[in-house]
N, CA, C and O atoms as a MOPAC input file, in Angstrom:
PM7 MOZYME 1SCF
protein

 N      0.84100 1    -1.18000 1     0.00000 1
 C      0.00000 1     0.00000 1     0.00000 1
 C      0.88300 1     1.23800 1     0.00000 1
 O      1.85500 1     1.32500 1     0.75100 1
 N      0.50900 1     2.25400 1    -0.90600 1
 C      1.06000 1     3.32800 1    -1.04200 1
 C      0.69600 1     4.43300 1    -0.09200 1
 O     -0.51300 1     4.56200 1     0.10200 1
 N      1.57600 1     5.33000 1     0.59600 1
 C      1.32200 1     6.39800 1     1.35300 1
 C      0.75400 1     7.79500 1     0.82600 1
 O     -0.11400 1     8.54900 1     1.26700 1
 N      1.75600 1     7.85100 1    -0.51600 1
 C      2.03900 1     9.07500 1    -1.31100 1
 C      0.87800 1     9.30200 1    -2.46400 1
 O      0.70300 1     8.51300 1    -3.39300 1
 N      0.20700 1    10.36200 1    -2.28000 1
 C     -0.63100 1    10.98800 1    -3.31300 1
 C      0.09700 1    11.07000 1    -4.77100 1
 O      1.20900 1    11.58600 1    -4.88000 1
 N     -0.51300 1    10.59900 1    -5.73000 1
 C     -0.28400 1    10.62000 1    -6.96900 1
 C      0.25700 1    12.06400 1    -6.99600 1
 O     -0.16400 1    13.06100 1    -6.41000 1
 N      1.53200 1    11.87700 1    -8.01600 1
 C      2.05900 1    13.43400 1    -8.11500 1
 C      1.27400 1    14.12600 1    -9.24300 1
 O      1.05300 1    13.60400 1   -10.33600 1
 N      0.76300 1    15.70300 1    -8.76000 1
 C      0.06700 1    16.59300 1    -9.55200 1
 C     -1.37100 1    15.78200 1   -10.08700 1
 O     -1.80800 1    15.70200 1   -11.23500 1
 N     -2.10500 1    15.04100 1    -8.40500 1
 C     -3.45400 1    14.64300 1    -8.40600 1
 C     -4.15200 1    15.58100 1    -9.30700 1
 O     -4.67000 1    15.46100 1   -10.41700 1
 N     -3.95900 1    16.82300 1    -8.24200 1
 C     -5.00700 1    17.68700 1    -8.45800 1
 C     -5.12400 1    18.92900 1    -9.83800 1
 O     -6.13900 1    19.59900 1   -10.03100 1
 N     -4.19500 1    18.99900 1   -10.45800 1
 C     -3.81400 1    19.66500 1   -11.79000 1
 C     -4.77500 1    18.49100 1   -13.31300 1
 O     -5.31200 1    18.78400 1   -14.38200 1
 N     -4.50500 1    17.02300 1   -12.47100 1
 C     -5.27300 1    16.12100 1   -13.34300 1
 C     -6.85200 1    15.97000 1   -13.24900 1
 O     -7.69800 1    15.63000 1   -14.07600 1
 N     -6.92400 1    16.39500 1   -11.77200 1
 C     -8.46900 1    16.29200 1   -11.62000 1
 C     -9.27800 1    17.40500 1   -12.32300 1
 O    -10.39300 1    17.19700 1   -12.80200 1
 N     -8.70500 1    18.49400 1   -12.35200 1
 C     -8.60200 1    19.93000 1   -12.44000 1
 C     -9.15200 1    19.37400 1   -14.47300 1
 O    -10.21700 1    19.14400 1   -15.04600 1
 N     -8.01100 1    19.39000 1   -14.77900 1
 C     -8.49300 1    18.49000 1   -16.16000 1
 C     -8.81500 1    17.73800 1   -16.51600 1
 O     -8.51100 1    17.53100 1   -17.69100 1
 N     -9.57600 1    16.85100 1   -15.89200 1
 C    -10.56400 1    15.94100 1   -16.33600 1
 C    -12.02100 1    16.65600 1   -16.22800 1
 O    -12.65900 1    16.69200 1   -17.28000 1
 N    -12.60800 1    17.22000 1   -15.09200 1
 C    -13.70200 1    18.09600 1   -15.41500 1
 C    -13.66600 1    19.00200 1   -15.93200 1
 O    -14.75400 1    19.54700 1   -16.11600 1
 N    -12.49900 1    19.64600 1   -16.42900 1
 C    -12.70400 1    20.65000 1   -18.17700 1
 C    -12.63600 1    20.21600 1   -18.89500 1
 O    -12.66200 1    20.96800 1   -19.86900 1
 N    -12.51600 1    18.98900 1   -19.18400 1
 C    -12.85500 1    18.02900 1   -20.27100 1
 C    -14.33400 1    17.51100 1   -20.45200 1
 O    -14.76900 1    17.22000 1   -21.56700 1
 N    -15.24700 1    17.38800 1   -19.05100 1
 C    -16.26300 1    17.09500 1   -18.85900 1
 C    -17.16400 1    18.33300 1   -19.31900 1
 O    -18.11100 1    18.15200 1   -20.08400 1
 N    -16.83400 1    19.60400 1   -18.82200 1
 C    -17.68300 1    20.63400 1   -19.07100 1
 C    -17.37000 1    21.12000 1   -20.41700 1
 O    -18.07700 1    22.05300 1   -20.79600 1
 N    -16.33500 1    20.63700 1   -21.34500 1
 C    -16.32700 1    21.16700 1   -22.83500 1
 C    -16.91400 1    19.94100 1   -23.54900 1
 O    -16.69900 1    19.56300 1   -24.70100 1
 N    -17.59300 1    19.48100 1   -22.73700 1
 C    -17.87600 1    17.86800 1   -23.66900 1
 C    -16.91300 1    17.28800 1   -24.23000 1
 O    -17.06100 1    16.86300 1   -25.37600 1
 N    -15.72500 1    17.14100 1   -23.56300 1
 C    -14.87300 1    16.20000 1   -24.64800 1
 C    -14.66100 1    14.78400 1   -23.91300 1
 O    -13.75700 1    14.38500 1   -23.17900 1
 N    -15.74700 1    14.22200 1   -24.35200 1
 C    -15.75300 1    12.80900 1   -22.93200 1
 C    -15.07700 1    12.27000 1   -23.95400 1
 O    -15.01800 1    11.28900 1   -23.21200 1
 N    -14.37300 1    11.86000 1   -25.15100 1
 C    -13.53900 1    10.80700 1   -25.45100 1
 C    -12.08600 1    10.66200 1   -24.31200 1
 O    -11.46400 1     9.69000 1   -23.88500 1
 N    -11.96000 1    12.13600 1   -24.11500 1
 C    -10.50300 1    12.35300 1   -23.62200 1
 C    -10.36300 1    11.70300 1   -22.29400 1
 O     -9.44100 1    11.07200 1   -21.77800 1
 N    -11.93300 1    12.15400 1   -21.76600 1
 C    -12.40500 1    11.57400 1   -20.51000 1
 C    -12.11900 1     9.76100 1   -20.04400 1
 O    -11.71400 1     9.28600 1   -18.98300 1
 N    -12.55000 1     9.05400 1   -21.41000 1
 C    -12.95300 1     7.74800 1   -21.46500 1
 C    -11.29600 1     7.25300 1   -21.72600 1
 O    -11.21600 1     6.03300 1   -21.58700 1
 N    -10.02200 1     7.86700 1   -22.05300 1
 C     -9.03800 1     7.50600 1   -22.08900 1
 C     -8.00500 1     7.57700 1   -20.99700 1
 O     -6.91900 1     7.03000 1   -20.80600 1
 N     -8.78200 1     8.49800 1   -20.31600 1
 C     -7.74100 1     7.96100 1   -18.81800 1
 C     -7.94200 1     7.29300 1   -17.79400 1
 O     -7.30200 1     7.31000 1   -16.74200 1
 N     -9.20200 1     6.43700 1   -18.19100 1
 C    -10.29500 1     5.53100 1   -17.26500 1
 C     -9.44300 1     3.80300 1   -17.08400 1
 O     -9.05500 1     3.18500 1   -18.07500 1
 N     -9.31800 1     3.37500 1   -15.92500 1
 C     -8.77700 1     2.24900 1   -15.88500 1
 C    -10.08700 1     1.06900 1   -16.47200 1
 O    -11.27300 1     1.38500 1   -16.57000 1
 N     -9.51400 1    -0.32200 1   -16.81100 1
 C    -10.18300 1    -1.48000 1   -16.83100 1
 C    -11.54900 1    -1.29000 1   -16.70900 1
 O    -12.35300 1    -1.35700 1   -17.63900 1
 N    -11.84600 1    -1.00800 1   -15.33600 1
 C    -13.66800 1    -1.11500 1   -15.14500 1
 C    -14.19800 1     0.00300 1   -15.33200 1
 O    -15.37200 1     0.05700 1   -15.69900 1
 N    -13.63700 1     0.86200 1   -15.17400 1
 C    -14.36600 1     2.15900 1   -15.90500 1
 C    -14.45000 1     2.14500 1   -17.02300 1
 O    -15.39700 1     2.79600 1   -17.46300 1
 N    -13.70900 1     1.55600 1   -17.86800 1
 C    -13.89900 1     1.35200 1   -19.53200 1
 C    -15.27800 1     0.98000 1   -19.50800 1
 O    -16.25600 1     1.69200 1   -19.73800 1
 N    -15.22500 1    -0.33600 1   -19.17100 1
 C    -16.19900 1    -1.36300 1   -19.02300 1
 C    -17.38200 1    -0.58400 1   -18.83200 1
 O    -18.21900 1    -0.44000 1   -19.72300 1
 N    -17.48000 1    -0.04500 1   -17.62100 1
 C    -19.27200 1     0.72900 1   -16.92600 1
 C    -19.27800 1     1.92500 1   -17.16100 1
 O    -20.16200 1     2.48800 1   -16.51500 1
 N    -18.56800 1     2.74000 1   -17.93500 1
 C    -18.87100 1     4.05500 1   -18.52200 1
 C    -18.50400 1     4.17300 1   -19.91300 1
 O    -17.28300 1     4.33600 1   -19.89700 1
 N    -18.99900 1     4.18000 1   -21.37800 1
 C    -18.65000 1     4.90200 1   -22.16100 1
 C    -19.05000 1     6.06000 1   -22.19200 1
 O    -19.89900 1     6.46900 1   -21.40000 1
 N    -18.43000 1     6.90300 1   -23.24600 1
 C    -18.50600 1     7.88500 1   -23.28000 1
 C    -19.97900 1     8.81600 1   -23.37000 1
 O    -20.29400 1     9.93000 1   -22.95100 1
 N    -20.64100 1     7.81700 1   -24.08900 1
 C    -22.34500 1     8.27300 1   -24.28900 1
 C    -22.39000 1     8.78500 1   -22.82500 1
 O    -22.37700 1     9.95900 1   -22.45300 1
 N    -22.44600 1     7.65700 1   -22.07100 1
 C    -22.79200 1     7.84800 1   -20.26600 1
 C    -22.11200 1     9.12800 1   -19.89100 1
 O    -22.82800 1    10.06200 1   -19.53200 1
 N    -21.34800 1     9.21700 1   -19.91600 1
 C    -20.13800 1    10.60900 1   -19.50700 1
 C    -21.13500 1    11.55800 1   -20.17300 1
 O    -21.92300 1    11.43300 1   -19.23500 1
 N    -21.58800 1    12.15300 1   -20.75100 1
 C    -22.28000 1    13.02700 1   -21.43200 1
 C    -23.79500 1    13.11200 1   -20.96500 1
 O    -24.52900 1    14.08100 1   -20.76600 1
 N    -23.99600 1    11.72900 1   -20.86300 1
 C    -25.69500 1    11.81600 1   -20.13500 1
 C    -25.36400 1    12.49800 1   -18.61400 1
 O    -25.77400 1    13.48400 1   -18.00200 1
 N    -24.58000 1    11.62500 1   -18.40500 1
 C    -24.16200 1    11.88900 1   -16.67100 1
 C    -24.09100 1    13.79700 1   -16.55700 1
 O    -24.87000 1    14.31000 1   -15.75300 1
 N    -23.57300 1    14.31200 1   -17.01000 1
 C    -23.23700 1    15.77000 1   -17.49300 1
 C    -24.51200 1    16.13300 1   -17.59100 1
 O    -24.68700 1    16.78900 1   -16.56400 1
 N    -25.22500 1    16.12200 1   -18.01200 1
 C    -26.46500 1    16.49100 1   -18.51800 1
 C    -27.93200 1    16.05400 1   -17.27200 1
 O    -29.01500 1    16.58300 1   -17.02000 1
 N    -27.38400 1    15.14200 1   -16.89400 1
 C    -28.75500 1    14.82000 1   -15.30500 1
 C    -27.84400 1    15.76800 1   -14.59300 1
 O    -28.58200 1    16.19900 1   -13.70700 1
 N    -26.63000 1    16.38000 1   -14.43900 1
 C    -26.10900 1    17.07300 1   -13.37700 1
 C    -26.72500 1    18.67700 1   -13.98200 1
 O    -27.63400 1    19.06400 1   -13.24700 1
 N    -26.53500 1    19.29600 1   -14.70900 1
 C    -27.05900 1    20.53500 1   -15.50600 1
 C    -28.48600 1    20.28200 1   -15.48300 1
 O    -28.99400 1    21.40200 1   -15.53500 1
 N    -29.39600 1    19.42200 1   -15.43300 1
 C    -30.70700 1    19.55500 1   -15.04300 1
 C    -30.87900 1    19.45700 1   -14.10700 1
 O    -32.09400 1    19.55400 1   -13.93300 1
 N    -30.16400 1    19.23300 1   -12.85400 1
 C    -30.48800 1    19.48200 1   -11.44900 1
 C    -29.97200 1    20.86800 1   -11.15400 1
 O    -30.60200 1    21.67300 1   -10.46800 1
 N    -28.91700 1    21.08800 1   -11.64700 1
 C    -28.21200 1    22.61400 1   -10.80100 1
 C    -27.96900 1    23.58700 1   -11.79900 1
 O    -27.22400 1    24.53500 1   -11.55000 1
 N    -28.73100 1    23.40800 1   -13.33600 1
 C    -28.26000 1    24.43700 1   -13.87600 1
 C    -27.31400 1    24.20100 1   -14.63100 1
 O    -27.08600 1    23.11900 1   -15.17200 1
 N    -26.29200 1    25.82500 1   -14.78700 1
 C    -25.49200 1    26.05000 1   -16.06300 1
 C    -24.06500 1    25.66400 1   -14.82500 1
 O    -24.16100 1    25.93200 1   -13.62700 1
 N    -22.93700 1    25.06400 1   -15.40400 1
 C    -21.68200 1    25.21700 1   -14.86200 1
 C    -21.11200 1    26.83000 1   -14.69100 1
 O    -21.09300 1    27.51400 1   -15.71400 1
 N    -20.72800 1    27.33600 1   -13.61800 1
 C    -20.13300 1    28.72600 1   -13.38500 1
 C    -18.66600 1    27.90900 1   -13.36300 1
 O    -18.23600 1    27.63800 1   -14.48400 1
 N    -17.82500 1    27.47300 1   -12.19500 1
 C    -16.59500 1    27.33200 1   -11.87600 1
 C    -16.40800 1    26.95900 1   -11.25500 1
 O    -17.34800 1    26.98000 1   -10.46100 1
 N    -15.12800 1    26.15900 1   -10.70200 1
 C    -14.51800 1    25.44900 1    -9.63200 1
 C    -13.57100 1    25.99800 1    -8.92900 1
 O    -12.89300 1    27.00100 1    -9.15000 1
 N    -13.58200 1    24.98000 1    -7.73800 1
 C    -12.76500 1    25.80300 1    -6.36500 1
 C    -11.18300 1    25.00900 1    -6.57300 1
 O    -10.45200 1    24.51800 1    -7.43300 1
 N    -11.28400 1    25.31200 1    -5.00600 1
 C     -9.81500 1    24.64900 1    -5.26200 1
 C     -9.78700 1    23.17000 1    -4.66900 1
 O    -10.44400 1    22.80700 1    -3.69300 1
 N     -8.74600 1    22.21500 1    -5.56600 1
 C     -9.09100 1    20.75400 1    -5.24300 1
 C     -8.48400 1    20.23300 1    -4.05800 1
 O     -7.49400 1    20.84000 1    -3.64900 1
 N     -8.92300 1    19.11300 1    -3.35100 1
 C     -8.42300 1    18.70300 1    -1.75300 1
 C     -7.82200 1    17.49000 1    -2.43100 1
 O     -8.54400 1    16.80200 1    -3.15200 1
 N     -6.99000 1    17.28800 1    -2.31300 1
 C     -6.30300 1    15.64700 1    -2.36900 1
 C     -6.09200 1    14.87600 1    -1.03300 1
 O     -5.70900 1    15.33900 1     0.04100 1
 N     -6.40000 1    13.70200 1    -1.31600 1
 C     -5.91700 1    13.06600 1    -0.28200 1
 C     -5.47600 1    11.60000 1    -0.63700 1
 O     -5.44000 1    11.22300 1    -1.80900 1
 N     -5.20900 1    10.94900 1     0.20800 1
 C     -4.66800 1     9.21800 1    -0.05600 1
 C     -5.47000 1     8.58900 1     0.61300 1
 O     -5.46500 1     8.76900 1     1.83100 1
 N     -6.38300 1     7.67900 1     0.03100 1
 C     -6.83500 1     6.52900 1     0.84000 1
 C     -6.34300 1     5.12900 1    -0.11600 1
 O     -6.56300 1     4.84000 1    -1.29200 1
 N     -5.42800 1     4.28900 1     1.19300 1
 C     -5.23900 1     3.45000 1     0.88000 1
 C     -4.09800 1     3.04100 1    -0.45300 1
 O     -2.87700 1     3.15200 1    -0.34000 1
 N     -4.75800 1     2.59300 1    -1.60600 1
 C     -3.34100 1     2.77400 1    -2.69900 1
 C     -4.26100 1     3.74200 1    -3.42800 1
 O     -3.59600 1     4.10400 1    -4.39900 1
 N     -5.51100 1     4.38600 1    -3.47000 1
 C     -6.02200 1     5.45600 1    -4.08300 1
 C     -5.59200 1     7.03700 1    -3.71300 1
 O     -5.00000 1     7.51700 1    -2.74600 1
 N     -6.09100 1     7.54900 1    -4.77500 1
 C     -5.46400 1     9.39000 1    -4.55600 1
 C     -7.15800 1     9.77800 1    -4.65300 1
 O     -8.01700 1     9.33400 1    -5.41400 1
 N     -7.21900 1    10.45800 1    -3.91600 1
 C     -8.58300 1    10.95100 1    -4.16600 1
 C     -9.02300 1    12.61600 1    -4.14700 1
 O     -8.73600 1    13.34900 1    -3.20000 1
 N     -9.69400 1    13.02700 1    -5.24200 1
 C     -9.60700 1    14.56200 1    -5.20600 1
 C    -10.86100 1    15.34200 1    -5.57400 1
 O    -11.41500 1    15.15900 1    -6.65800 1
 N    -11.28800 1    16.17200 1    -4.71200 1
 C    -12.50600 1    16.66300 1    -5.05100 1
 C    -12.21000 1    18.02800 1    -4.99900 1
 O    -11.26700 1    18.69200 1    -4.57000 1
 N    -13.11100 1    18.23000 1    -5.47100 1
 C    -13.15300 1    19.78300 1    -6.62200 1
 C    -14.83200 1    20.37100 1    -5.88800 1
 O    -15.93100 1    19.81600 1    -5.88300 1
 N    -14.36600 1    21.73300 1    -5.32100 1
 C    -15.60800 1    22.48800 1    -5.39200 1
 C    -16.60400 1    22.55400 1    -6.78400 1
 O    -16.01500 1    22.50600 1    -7.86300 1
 N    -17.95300 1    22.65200 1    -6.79000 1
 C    -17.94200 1    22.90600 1    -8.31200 1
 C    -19.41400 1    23.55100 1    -7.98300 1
 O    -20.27100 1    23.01200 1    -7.28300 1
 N    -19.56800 1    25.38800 1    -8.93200 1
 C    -20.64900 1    25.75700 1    -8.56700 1
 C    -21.47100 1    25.67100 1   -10.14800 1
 O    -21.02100 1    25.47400 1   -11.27700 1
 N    -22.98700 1    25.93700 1    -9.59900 1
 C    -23.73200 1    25.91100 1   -10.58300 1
 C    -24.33100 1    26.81300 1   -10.36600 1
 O    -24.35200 1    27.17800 1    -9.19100 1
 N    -25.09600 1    27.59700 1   -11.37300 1
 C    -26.22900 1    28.54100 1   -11.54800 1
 C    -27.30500 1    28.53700 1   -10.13900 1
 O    -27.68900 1    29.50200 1    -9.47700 1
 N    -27.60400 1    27.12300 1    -9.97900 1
 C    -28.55200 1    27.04700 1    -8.97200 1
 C    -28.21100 1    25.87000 1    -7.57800 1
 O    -28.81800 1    24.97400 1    -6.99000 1
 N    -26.82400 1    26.55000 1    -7.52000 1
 C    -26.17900 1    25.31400 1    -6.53300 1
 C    -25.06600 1    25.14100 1    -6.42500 1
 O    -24.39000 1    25.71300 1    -7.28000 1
 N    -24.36800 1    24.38100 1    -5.46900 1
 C    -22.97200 1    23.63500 1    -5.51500 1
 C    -22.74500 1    22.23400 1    -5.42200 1
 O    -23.46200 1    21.50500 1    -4.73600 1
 N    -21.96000 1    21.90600 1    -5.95800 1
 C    -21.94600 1    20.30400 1    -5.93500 1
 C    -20.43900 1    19.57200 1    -5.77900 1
 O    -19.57200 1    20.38800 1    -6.09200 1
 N    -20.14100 1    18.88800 1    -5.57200 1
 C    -18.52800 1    18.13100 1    -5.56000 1
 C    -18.22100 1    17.43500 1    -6.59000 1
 O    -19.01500 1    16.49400 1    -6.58100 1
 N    -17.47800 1    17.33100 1    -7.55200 1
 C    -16.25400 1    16.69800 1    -8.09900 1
 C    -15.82600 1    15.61800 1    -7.53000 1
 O    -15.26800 1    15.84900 1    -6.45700 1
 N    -15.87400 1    14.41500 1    -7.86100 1
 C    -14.60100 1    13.53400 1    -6.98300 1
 C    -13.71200 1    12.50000 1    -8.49800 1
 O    -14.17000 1    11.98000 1    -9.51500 1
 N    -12.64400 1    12.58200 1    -8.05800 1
 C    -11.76000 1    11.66800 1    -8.87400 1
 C    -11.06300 1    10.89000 1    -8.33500 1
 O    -10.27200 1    11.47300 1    -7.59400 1
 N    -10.91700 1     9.50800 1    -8.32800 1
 C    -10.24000 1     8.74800 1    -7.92500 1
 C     -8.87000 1     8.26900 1    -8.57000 1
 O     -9.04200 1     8.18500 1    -9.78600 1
 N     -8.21700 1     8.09500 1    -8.38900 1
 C     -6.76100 1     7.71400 1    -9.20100 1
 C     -6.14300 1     6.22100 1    -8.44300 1
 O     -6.10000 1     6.04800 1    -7.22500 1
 N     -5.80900 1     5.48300 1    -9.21600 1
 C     -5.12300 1     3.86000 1    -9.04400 1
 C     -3.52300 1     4.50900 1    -8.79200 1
 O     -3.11300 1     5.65500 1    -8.97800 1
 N     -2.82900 1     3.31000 1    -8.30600 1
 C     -1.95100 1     3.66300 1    -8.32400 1
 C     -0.73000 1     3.74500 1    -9.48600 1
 O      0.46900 1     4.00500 1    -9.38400 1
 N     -1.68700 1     3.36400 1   -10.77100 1
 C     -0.64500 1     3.65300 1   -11.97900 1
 C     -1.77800 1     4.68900 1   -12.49600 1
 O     -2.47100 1     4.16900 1   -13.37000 1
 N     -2.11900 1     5.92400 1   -12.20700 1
 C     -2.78000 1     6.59800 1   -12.38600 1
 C     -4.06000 1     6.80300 1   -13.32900 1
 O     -4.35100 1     7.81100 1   -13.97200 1
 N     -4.57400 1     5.89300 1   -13.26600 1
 C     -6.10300 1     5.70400 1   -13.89500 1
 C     -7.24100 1     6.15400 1   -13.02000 1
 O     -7.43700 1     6.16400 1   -11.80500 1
 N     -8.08300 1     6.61200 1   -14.34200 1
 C     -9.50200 1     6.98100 1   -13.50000 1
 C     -9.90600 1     5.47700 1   -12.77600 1
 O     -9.68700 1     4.43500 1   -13.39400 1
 N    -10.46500 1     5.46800 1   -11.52100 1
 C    -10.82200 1     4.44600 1   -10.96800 1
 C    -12.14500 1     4.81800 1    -9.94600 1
 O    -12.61100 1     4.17900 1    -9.00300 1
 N    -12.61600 1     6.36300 1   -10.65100 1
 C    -13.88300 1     6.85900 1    -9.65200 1
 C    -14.18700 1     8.30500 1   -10.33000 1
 O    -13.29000 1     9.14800 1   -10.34800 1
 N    -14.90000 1     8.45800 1   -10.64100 1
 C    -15.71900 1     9.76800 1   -10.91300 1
 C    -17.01000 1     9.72200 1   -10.97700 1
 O    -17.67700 1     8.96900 1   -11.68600 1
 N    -17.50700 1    10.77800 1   -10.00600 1
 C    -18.44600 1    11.32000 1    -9.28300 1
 C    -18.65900 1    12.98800 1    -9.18100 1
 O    -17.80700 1    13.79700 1    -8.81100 1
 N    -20.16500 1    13.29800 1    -9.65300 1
 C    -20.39500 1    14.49500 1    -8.98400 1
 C    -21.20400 1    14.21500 1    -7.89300 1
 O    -22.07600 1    13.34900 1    -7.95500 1
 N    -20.93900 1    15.02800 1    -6.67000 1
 C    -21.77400 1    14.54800 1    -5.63300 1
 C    -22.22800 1    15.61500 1    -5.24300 1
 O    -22.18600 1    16.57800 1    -6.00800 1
 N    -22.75800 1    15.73800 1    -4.02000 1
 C    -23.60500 1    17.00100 1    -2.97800 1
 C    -22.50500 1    17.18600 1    -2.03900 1
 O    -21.89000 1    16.37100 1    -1.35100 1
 N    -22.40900 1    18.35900 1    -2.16100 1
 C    -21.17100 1    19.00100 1    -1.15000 1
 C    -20.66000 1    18.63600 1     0.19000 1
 O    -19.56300 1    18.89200 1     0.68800 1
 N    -21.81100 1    17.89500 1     0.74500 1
 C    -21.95900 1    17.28000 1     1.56200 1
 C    -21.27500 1    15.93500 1     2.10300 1
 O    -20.86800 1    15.50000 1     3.18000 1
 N    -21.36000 1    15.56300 1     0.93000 1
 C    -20.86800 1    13.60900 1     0.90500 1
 C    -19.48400 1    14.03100 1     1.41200 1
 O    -18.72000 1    14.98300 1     1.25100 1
 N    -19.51100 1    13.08500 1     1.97600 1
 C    -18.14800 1    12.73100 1     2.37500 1
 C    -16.82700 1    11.77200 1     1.90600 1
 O    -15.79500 1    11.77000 1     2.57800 1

């Protein structure tokens, strides 16, 4: 088990949801490990985007990202506001740096 946060987590997390909010989910779907291949294509990445913008609106901007380590994961969430709300970002990273979790959640979640 690894101690150490993936280097420059949060610069990657940072760009993966500007990839999400310019619609470019191919780019998205290429840094996704094994099972994320598998349970998300890219269609989904785009729907997913789209049930989040019909709950909260238009994307305004993001905060600043928290990294942390659980376990052999890097995990990083991103403030993220909307027109009619705020919501969380989360990215998970493997330890050969693959998506292994993405989530928008309620600011709340923990």
């Amino acid at each position: 088990m690894s101690n150490a946060a993936l280097p420059d987590a949060a610069n990657r997390a940072t760009e993966l949801f500007v990839y999400w909010v310019e619609g470019q989910h191919d780019e998205i779907f290429a840094l996704f490990d094994p099972t994320m291949t598998a349970q998300l294509p890219p269609d989904q990445i785009a729907a997913a985007w789209a049930q989040v913008i019909g709950m909260v609106g238009a994307y305004e901007r993001m905060g600043k990202p928290l990294v942390r380590q659980l376990g052999d994961h890097t995990v990083v969430d991103i403030p993220m506001e909307f027109e009619a709300g705020q919501m969380k970002g989360r990215v998970t990273f493997n330890k050969e740096g693959q998506v292994s979790g993405l989530f928008i959640l309620t600011p709340e979640t923990p």
